[in-house]
C-alpha positions in Angstrom: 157.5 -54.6 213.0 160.0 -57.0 210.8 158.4 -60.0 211.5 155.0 -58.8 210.9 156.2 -57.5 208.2 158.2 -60.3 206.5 154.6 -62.3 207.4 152.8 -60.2 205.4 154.8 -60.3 202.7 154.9 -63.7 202.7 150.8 -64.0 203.1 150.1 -61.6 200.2 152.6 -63.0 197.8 150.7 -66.5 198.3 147.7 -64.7 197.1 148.7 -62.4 194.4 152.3 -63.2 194.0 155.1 -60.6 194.0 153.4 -57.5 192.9 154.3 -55.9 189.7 152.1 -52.4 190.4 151.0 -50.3 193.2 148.4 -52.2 195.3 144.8 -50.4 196.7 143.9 -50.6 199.9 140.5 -50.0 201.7 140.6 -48.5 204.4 137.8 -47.3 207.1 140.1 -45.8 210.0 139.4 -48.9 212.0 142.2 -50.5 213.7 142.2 -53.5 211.4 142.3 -51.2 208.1 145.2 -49.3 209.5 147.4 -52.2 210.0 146.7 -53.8 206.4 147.8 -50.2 205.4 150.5 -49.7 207.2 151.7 -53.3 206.6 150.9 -52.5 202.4 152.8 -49.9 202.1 156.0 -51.6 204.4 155.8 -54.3 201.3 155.1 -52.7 198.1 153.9 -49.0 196.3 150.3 -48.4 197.9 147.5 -46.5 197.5 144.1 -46.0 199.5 140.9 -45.4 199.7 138.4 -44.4 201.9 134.5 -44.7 201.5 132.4 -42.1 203.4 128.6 -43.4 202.8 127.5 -40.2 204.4 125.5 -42.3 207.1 126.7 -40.9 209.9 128.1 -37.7 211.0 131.1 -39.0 212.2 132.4 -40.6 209.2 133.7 -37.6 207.0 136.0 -36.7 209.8 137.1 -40.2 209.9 137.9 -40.0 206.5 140.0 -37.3 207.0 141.8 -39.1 210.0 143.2 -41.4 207.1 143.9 -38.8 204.5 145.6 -36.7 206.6 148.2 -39.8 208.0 148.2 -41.4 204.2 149.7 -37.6 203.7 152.3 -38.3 206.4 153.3 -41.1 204.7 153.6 -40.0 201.1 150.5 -42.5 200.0 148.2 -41.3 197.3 144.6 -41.3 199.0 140.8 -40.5 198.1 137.7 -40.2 199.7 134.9 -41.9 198.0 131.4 -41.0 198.2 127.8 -42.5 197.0 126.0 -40.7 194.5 123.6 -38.4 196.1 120.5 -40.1 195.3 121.9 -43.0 196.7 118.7 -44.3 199.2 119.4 -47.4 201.0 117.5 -49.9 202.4 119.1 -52.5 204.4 121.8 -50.4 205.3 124.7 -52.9 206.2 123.8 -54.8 202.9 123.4 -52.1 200.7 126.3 -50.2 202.1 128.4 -53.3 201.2 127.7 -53.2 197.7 128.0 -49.4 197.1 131.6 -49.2 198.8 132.3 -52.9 196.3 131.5 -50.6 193.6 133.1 -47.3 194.6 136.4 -49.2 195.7 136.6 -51.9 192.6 135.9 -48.5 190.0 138.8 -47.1 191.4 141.5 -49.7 191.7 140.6 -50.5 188.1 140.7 -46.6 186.9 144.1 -46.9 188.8 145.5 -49.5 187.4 145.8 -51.7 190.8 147.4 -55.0 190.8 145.3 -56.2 193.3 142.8 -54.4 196.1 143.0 -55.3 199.7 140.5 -55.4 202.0 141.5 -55.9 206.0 139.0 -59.0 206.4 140.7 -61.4 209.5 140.0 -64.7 211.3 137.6 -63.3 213.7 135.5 -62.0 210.9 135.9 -65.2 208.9 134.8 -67.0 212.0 131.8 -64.8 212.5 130.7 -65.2 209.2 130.8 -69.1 209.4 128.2 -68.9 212.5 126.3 -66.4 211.4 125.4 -68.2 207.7 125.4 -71.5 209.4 122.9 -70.1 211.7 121.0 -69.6 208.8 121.3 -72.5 207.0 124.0 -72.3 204.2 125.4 -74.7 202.4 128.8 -75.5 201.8 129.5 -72.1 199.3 128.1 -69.9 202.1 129.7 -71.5 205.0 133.2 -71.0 203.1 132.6 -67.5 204.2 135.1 -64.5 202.9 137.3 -65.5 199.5 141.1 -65.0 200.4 141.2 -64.1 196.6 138.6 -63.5 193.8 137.6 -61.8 190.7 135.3 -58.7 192.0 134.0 -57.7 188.4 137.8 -56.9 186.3 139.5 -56.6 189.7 141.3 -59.1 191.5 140.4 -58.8 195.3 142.7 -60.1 197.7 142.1 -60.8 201.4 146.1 -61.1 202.7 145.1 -61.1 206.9 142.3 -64.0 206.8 145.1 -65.5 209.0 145.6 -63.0 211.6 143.7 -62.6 214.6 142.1 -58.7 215.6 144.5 -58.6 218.4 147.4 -59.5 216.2 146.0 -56.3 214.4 145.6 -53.9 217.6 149.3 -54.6 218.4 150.7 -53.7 214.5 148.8 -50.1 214.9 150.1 -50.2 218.4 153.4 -50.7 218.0 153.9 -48.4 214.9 151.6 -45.4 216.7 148.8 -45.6 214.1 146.0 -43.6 214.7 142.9 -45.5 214.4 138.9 -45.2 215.4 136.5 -47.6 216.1 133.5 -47.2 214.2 130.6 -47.1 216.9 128.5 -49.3 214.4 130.8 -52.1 215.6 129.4 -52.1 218.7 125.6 -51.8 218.4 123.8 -55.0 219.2 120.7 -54.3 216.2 123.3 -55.7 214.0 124.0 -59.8 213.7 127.7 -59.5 213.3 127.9 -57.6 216.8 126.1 -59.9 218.4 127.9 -62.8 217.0 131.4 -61.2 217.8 130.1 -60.7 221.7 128.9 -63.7 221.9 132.4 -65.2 220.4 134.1 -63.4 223.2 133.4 -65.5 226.0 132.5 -68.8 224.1 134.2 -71.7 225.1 135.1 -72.0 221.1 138.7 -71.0 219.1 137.7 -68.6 216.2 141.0 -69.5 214.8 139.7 -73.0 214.5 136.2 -72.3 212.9 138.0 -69.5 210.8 139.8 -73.1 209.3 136.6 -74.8 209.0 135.3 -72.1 206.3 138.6 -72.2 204.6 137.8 -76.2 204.2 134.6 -75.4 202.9 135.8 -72.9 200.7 138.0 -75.7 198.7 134.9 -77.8 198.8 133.2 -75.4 197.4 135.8 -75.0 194.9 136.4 -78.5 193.8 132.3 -78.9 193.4 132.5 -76.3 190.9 135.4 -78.2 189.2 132.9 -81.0 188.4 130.0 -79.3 187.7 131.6 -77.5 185.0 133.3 -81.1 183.9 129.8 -82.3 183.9 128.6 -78.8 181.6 130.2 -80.6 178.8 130.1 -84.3 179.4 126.6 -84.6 180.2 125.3 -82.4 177.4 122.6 -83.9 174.9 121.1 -82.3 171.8 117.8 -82.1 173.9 119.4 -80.6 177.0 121.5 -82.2 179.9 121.9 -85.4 181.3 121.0 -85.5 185.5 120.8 -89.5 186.0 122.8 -90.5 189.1 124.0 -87.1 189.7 123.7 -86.2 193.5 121.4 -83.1 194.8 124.7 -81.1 195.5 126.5 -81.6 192.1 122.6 -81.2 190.2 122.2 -77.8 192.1 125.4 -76.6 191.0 125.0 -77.5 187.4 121.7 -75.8 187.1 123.4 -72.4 187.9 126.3 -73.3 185.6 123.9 -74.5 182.7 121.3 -70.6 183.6 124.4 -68.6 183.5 125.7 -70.2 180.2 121.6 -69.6 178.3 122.0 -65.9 179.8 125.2 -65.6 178.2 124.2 -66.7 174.7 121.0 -65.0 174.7 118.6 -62.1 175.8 116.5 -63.2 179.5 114.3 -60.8 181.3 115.2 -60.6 184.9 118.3 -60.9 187.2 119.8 -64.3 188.0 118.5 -64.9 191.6 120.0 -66.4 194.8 120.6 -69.9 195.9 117.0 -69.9 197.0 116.0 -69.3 193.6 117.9 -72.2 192.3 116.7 -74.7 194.9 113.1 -74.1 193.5 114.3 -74.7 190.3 115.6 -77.6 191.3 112.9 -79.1 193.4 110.4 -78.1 190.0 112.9 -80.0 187.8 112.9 -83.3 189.8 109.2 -83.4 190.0 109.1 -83.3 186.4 107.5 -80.0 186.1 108.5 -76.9 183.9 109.8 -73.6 186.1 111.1 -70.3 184.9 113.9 -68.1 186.5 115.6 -65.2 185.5 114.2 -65.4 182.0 114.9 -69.2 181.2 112.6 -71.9 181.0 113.7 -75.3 182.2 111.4 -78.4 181.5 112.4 -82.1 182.8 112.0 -84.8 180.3 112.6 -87.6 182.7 116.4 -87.0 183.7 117.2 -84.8 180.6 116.8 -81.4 181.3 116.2 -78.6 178.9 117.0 -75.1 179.3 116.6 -72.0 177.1 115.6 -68.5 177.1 111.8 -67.8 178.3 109.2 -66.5 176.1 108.9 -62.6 176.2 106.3 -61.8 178.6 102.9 -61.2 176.8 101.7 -57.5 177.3 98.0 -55.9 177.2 
């Protein structure tokens, strides 16, 4: 397992550098989790976590699967579970956000350098297809992060460029146990049907995994200007848009919303990228449009933003 290992090593000290604390792991029992584990705790002092959501019968004993090998191996290691009135409704989505939450609240109360999460290329390909399917944009279609900021933890992503297989043969070599999750399987769910259909495409998820990584540093650099652009093109009477292209306007009407939500009180949450875009389309037609508790108003191509009135009530 040297090599592997010495390539991990070398993969998560480009994201997070060498690190100075014990590093968090997730990990579901799949095959992929197990390797990040197993190759985390080859590298540097580990602990882990496992997330039961309670929504299947299965999944406590799966837990305990990777409690009782994180035992064998002397790693520290906790089951996390939802509150119990935790109802959800779209259950892929909103089981996403509740294990975000359980996992980040832990790292942090453990003092983590860094939490790792086992997303690959195959998933990072997936994910480019599937939002492209659906029409993202360049931030969408840059898919999973390799590193960012998940509330005061610093997520890392140290096998986006290792293939599942590359995966199966780390558990395989070192004798990890591992299950696979019978969710990943079931054709109800977009991701499964992608992966399937990936199988036998005539189409290198290696290669479209690099795509999203070049839309990723698009991504990135369009941000750089916008928020140049946040200062340079402000006015006393709001900011200056002439000249400014769709993609760089879009982007500076989020930067310019979060920055009024910052400073003052708005009603409401800060909505998606859908949101925005009718924003946007209100702004360039000259017409006044509200979201998330500010008011923008278009005064040919100076555009004003501040918090909303309070909502009148009877």
């Amino acid at each position: 397992m040297s090599d592997a290992t010495d390539r991990f090593r070398a993969d998560l000290t480009a994201l997070i550098g060498t690190p100075t604390g014990q590093i968090a792991v997730a990990v579901s029992g799949g095959p992929d989790s197990m390797a990040l584990l197993a190759l985390a705790h080859a590298v540097a002092p580990t602990i882990a976590a496992t997330v039961d959501h309670r929504l299947r019968p299965e999944s406590a004993a799966e837990a305990w699967m990777v409690a009782d090998w994180c035992a064998r191996l002397g790693i520290a290691h906790v089951t996390l579970t939802p509150p119990a009135d935790w109802a959800p409704q779209s259950i892929q989505a909103d089981a996403r956000a509740m294990r975000y939450v359980l996992l980040t609240g832990w790292a942090k109360a453990n003092g983590a350098a860094a939490l790792l999460t086992a997303h690959h290329a195959d998933d990072q390909a997936e994910t480019f297809l599937m939002r492209a399917g659906r029409g993202s944009g360049v931030t969408g279609l840059g898919g999973v992060r390799a590193v960012r900021m998940e509330g005061d933890v610093r997520l890392a992503r140290p096998l986006l460029g290792w293939r599942r297989a590359e995966l199966r043969a780390v558990v395989a070599a070192q004798a990890v146990p591992f299950i696979d999750d019978p969710s990943n399987a079931d054709p109800r769910f977009d991701r499964v049907r992608m992966r399937a259909w990936l199988k036998d495409a005539p189409i290198d998820a290696a290669a479209i995994a690099q795509s999203a990584v070049a839309c990723a540093e698009a991504a990135e650099a369009l941000d750089t200007v916008a928020n140049l652009l946040f200062v340079e093109r402000r006015r006393e009477d709001g900011w200056d848009m002439t000249g400014l292209p769709r993609e760089i306007r879009r982007r500076l009407v989020r930067r310019v919303i979060r920055d009024v939500r910052a400073s003052a009180p708005c009603e409401g949450q800060f909505g998606s990228a859908t949101s925005v875009e009718g924003i946007l389309n209100a702004l360039e037609a000259g017409q006044k449009a509200t979201l998330a508790g500010v008011l923008a108003s278009a005064r040919g191509e100076i555009w004003r933003f501040a918090p909303a009135p309070p909502r009148r009530s009877y």
